[in-house]
Structures are given as C-alpha cells and as structure tokens.
Backbone as CSV, one residue per row, in Angstrom:
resi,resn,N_x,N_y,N_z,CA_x,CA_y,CA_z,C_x,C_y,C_z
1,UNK,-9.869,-26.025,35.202,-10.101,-25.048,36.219,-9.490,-25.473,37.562
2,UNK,-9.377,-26.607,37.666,-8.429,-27.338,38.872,-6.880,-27.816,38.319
3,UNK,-6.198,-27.619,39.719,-5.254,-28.405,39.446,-5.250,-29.816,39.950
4,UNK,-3.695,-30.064,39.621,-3.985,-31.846,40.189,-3.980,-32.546,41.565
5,UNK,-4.082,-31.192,42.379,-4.742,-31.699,43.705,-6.113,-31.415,44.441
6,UNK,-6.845,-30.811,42.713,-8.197,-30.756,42.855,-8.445,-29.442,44.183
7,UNK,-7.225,-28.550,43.658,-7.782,-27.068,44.092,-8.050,-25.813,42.947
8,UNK,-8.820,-25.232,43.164,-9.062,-24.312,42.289,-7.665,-23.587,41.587
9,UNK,-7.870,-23.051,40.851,-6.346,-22.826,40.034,-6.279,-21.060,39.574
10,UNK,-5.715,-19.925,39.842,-5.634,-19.122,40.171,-6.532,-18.499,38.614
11,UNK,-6.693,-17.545,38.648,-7.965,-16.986,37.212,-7.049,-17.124,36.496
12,UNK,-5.548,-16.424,36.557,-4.971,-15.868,35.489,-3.811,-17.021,35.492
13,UNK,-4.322,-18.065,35.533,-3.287,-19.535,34.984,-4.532,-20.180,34.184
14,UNK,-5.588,-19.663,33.778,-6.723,-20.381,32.984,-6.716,-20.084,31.755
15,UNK,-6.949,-20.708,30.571,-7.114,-20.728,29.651,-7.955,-19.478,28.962
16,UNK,-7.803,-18.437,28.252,-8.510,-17.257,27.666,-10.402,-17.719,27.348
17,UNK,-10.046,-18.825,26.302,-11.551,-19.242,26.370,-12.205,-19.755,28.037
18,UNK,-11.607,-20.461,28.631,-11.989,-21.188,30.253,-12.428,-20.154,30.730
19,UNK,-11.490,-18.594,31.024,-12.066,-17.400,31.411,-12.966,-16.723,30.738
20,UNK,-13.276,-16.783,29.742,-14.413,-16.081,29.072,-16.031,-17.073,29.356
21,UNK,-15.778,-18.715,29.384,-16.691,-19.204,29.784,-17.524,-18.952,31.522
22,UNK,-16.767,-18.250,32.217,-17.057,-18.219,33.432,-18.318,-16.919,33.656
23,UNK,-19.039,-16.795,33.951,-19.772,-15.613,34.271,-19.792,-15.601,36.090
24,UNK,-19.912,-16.223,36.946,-19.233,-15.572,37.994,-18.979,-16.420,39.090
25,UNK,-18.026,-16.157,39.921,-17.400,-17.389,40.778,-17.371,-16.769,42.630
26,UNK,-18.601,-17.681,43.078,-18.967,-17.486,44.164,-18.134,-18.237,45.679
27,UNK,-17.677,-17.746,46.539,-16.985,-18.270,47.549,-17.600,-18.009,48.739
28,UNK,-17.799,-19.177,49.240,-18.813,-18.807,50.723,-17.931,-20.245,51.618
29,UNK,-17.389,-19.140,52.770,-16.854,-20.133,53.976,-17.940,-19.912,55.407
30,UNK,-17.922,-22.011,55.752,-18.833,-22.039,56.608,-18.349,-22.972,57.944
31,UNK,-18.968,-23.411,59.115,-18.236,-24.102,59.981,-18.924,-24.993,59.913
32,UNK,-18.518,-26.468,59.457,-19.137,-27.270,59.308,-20.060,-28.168,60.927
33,UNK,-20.719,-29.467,60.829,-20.727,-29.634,61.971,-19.819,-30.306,63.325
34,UNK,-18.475,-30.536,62.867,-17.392,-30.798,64.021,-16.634,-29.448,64.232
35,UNK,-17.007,-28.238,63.309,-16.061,-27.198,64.030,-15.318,-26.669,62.623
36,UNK,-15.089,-27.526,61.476,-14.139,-27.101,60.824,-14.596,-26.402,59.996
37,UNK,-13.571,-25.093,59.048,-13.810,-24.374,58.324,-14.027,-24.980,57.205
38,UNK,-14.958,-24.678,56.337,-15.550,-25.207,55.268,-15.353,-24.015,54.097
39,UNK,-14.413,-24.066,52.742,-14.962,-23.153,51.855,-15.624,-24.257,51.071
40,UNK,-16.360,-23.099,50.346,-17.521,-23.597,49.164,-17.561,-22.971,47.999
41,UNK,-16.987,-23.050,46.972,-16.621,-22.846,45.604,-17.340,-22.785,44.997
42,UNK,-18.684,-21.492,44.160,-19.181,-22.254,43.055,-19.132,-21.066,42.024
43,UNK,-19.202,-22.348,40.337,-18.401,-21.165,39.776,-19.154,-21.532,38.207
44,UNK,-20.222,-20.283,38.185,-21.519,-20.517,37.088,-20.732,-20.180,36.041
45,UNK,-21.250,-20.815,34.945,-20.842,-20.884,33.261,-21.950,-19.772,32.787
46,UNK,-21.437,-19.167,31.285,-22.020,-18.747,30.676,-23.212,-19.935,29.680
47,UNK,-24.141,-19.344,30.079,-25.545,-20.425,29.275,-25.328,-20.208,27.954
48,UNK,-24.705,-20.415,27.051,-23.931,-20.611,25.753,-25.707,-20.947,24.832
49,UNK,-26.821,-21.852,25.029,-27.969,-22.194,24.480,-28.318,-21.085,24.522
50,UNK,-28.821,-20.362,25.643,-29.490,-19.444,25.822,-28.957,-17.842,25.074
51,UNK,-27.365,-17.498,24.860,-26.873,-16.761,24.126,-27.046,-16.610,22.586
52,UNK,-26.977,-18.468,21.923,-26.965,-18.858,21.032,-28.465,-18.568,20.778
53,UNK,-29.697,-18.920,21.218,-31.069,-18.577,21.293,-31.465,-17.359,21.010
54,UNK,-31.259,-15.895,21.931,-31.160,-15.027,21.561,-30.331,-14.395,20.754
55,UNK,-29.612,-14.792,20.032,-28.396,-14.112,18.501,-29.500,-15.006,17.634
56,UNK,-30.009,-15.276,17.496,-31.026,-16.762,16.359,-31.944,-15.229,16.404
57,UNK,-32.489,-15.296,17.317,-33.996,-14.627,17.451,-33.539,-12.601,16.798
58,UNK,-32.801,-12.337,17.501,-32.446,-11.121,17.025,-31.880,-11.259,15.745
59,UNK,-31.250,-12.084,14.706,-31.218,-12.091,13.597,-32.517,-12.965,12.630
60,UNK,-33.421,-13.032,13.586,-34.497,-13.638,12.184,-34.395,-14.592,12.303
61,UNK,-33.783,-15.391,12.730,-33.656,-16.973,12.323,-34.902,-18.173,12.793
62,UNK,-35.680,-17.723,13.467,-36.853,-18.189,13.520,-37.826,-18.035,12.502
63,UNK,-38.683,-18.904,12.381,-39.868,-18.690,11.368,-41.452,-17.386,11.620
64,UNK,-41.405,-17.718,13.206,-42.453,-17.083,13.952,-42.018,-15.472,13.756
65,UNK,-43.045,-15.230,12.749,-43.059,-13.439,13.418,-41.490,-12.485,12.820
66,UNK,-40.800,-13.436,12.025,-39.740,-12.313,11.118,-39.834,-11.875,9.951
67,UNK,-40.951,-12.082,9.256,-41.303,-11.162,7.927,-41.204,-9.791,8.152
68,UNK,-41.675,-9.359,9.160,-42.099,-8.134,9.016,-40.554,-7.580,10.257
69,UNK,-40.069,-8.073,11.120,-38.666,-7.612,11.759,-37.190,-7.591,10.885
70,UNK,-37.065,-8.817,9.947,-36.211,-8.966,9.842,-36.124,-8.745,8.139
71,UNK,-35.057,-7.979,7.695,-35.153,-7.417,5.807,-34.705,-9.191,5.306
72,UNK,-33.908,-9.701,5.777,-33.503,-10.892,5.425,-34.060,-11.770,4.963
73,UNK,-35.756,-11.845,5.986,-36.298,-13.027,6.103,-36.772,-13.897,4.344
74,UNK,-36.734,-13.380,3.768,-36.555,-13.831,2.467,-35.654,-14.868,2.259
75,UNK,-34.440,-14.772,2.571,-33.404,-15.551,2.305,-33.688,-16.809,2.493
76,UNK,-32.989,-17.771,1.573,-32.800,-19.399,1.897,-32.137,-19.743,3.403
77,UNK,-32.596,-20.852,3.229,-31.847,-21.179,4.901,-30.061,-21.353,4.592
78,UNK,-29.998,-21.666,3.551,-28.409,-21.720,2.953,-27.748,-20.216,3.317
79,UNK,-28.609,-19.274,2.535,-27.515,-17.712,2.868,-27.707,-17.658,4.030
80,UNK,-28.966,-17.368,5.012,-28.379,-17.354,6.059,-27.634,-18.098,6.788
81,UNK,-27.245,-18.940,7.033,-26.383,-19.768,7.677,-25.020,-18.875,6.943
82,UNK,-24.733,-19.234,5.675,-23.403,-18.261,4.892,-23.631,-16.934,5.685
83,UNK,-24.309,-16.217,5.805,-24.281,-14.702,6.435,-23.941,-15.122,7.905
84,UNK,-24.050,-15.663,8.856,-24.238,-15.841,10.266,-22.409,-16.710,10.280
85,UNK,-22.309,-17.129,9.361,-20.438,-17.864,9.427,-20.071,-16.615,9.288
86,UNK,-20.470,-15.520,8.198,-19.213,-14.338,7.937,-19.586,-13.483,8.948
87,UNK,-20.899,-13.572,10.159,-20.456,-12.259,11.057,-19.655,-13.326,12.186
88,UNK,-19.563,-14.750,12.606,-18.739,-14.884,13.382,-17.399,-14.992,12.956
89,UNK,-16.897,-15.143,11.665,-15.569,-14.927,11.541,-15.159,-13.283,11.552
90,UNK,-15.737,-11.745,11.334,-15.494,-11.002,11.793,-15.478,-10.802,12.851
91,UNK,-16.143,-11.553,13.782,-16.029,-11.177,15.190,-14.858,-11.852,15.753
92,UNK,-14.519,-13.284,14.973,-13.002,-14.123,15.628,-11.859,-12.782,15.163
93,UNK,-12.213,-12.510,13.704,-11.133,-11.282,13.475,-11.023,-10.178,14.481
94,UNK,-12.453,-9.738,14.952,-11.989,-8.479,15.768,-11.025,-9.260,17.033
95,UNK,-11.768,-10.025,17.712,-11.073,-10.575,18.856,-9.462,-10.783,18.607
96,UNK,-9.406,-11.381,17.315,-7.631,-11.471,17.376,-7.369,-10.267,16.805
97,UNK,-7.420,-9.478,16.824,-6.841,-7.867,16.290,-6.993,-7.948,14.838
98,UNK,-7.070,-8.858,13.924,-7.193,-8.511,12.655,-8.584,-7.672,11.994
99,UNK,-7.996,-7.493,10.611,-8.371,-6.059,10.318,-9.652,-6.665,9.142
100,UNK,-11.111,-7.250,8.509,-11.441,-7.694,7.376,-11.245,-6.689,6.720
101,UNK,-12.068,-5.481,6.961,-12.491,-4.310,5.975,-12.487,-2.934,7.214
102,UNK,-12.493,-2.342,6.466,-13.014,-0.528,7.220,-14.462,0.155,6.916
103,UNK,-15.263,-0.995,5.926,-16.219,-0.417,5.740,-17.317,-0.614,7.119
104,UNK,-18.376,0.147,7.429,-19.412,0.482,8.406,-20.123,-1.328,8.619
105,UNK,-20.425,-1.812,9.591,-21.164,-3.423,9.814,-22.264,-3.531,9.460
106,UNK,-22.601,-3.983,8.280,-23.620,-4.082,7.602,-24.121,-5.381,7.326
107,UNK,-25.117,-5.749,7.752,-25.143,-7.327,7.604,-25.247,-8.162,5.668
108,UNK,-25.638,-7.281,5.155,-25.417,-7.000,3.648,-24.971,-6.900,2.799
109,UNK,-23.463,-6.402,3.727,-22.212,-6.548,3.215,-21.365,-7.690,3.311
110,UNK,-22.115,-8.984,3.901,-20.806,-9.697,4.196,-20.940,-10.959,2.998
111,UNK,-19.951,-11.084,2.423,-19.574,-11.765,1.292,-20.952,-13.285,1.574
112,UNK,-21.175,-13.946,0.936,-21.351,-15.349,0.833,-20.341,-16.590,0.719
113,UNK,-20.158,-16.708,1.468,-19.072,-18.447,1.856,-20.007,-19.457,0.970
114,UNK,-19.317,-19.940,0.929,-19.512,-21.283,0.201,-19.282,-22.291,0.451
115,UNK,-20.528,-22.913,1.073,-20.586,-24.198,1.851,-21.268,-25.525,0.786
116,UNK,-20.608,-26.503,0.636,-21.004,-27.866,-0.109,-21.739,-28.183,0.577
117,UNK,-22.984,-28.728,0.523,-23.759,-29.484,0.572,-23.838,-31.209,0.321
C-alpha cells in the first residue's frame, strides 16, 4: 500500500485483492504544534473473522440452534466443509468471468469434492 518512500501509493497502482481488502480510507490534515501541516492517513481493513463468522452462522455451521434453520444440519462435518469449498470456488468462478453451470444456486446442487483425510 506504500511505496518506497513510505508514501501512500495511488488506489489504482494497488493490487485487485489489496483493494478489495480496504473498506475505507480516512484523511484528516492538522497543524501540528510548531505550525506545520500534518496529514493523517488511516486506512481500515475489511474484518475478514468477522465476515468469515457470519457466512459460518448463516450456513449452519455452528452446532447452537441449526436443526431447525438449517436443511443441512444433518450433514457430516466432512460434506459440509466439501459443500462450503464448491460455493467458494463458484464464487472465484463468478469473479473471474467463468461460467460452472446455468442451473439456478442451489446449495444442493453443488457436486461433493473430495478431500483425503
């Protein structure tokens, strides 16, 4: 996010993921106490735990209280984890323009991966 004289580095010389990590970048100029202009840079991240936390909770993935929210909750901890890889690789697909299927997003529909143990 800096360059190598440790100044901020323009948005659109940043990295696609670097810009997607940013949620918002605050600039406040002040006069310090000899007189001089002071900017002040600050520049909050997306809380990635807290995203990751709520996608857990809205798919069931807790124990507390998803029998009765979630049709899934049946499943081994194995499929889900296999179901939760195939909706983020449709979502890496949508992001890069590729195409999996045309059928409607069904969480039901998405194949089982096959992970070794």
């Amino acid at each position: 996010m800096f360059d190598e004289d440790g100044h901020l580095k323009d948005i659109r010389d940043l990295d696609e993921g670097v810009r997607r990590a940013i949620a918002s970048v605050e600039v406040t100029t002040k006069q310090d106490e000899h007189g001089n202009t002071v900017t002040v840079t600050r520049i909050r991240l997306c809380d990635k735990l807290r995203a990751l936390d709520a996608l857990s909770r809205h798919l069931g993935l807790f124990e507390e209280g998803n029998k009765n929210k979630w049709p899934y909750a049946e499943l081994s901890d194995l499929e889900r984890v296999n179901r939760l890889a195939a909706l983020f690789e449709r979502a890496r697909a949508r992001r890069d323009g590729r195409v999996i299927d045309t059928e409607p997003v069904s969480i039901s529909s998405f194949p089982i991966l096959q992970f070794s143990t």
